[in-house]
C-alpha positions as CSV (number, residue, x, y, z in Angstrom):
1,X,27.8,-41.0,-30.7
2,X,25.5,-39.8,-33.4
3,X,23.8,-41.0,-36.7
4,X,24.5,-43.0,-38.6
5,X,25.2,-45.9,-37.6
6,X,24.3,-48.2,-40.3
7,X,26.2,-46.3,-42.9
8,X,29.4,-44.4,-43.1
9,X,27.3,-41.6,-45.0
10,X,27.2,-38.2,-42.7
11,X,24.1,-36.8,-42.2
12,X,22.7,-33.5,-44.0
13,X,22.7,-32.0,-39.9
14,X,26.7,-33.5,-39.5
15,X,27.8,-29.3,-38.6
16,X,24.8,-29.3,-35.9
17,X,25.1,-32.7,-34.3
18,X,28.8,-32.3,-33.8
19,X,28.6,-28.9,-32.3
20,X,26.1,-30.6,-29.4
21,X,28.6,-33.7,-29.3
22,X,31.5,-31.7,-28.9
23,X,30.1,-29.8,-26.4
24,X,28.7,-32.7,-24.5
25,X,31.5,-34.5,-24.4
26,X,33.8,-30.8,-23.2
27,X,30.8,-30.7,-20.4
28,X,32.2,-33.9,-19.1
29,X,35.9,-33.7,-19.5
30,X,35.2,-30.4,-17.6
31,X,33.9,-32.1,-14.1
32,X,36.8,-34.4,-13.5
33,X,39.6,-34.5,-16.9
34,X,37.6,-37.5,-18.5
35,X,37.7,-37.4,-22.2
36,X,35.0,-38.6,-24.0
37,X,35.1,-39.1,-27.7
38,X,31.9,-37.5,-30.1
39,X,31.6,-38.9,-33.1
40,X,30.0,-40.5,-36.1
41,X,28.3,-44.3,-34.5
42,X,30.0,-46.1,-37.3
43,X,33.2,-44.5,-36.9
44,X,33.9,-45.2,-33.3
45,X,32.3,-48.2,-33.0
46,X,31.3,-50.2,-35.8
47,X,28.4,-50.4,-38.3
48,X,25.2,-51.2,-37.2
49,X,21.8,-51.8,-38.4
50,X,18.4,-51.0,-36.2
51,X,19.5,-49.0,-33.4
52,X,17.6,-46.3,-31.8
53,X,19.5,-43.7,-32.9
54,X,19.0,-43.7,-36.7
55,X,15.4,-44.8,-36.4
56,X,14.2,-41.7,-34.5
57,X,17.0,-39.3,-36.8
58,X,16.2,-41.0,-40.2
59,X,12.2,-42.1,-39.8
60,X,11.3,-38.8,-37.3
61,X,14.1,-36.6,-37.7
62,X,14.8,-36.5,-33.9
63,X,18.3,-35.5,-33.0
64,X,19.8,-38.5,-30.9
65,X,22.7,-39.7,-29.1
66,X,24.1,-43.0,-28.0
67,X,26.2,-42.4,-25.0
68,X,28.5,-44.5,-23.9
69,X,29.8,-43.6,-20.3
70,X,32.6,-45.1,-18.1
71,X,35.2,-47.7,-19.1
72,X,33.6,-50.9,-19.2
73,X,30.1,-51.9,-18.7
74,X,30.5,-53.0,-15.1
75,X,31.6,-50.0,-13.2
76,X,33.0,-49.9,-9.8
77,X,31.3,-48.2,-6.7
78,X,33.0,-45.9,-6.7
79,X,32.8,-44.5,-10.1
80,X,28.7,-44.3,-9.8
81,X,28.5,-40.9,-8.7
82,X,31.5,-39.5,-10.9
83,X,30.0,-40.7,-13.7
84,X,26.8,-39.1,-12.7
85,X,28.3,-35.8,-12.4
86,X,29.7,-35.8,-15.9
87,X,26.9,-37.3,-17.4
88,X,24.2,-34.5,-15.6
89,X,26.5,-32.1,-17.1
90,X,26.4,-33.6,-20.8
91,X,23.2,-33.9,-20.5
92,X,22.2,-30.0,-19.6
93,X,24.2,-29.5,-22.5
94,X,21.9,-31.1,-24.8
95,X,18.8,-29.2,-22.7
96,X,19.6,-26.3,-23.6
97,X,19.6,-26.8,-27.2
98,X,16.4,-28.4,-26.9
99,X,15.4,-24.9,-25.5
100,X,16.8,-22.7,-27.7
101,X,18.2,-24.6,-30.7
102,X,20.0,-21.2,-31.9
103,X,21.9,-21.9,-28.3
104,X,25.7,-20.9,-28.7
105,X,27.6,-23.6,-28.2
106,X,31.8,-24.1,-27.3
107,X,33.9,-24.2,-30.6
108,X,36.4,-26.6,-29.4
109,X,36.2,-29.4,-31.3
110,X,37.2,-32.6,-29.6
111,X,39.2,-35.2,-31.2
């Protein structure tokens, strides 16, 4: 999930931050079928003031991301590692833009 979350106003960078959410979130349906969903905070979730995310985008202008990863918040075993895997390959994704911010990224949008 991506800024904002306080508001349902997009941000001016909405294009760029849902090219690397997209493609996070096709990195980790990739490793096992999981869908994840990318989106707008206040859209999939709810409105909310003072998190992390919109501090660092709207006071520093640091691209951020609140992940949200498994099913519930108390995972089984078993799902540890899985989650791992997909979440190691989200998270190269979003490497190699900090590399090379000109980085092509997959088109697919994900609903």
């Amino acid at each position: 999930m991506r800024s904002w979350s306080h508001s349902r106003t997009l941000t001016e960078d909405e294009e760029t931050l849902a090219k690397i959410g997209d493609a996070a979130a096709l990195a980790i349906e990739k490793v096992r079928g999981k869908k994840y969903r990318s989106g707008v905070f206040s859209y999939i979730l709810y409105m909310s003031s003072g998190t992390s995310i919109d501090y660092f985008y709207g006071e520093h202008g640091i691209i951020s991301f609140t992940p949200e990863l498994g099913t519930s918040f108390v995972m089984p075993a078993n799902e540890i590692i899985p989650i791992g895997k997909e979440s190691f390959e989200a998270l190269k994704v979003f490497g190699k833009f900090l590399i090379d911010p000109a980085t092509k990224l997959p088109k697919k949008k994900i609903k």
